[in-house]
Phi, psi and omega in degrees: 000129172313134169281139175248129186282357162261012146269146196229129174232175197205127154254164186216120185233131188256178190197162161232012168107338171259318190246163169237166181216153185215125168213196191217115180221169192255348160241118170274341171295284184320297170305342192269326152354295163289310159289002142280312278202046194268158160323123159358253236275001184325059178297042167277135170346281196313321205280305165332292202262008181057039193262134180221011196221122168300101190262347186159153244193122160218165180240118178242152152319309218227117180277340158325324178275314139000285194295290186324312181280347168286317166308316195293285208283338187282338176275352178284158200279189198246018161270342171272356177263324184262003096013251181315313154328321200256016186272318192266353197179082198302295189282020195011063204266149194287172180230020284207291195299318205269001187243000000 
């Protein structure tokens, strides 16, 4: 697939400080909204453990390469995932405000 510079993808992992939850969406505002913000009735992961605070973030053009790095990071073990959590955001301070 071709790059486009007006696509915005975004993976991503909330945490509620015990679980992490990691996906991908092309609006990060709009999803983390929704993940404070879920439907009553919601049986989402996120919503179920209450991970709502954005801990950390990359950004692609192209979403197949997206996707691909979300596969990528959900098969890592969880030391190697907070590894990568602590190279971009040491103090794991939410980032919820900054996007």
């Amino acid at each position: 697939s071709k790059i486009n510079a007006d696509h915005n993808y975004f993976v991503y992992i909330i945490t509620n400080k015990n679980k992490t939850y990691f996906s991908v969406t092309n609006n990060l505002v709009d999803r983390l909204y929704y993940h404070n913000n879920p439907e009553a009735h919601s049986k989402s992961f996120s919503h179920k453990y209450k991970c709502k605070y954005l801990i950390y973030y990359e950004h692609f053009t192209d979403v197949e390469t997206a996707i691909n790095r979300e596969k990528q990071l959900k098969k890592w073990n969880r030391a190697k995932k907070e590894f990568l959590i602590n190279l971009q955001n040491p103090n794991w301070n939410f980032l919820n405000d900054k996007i």
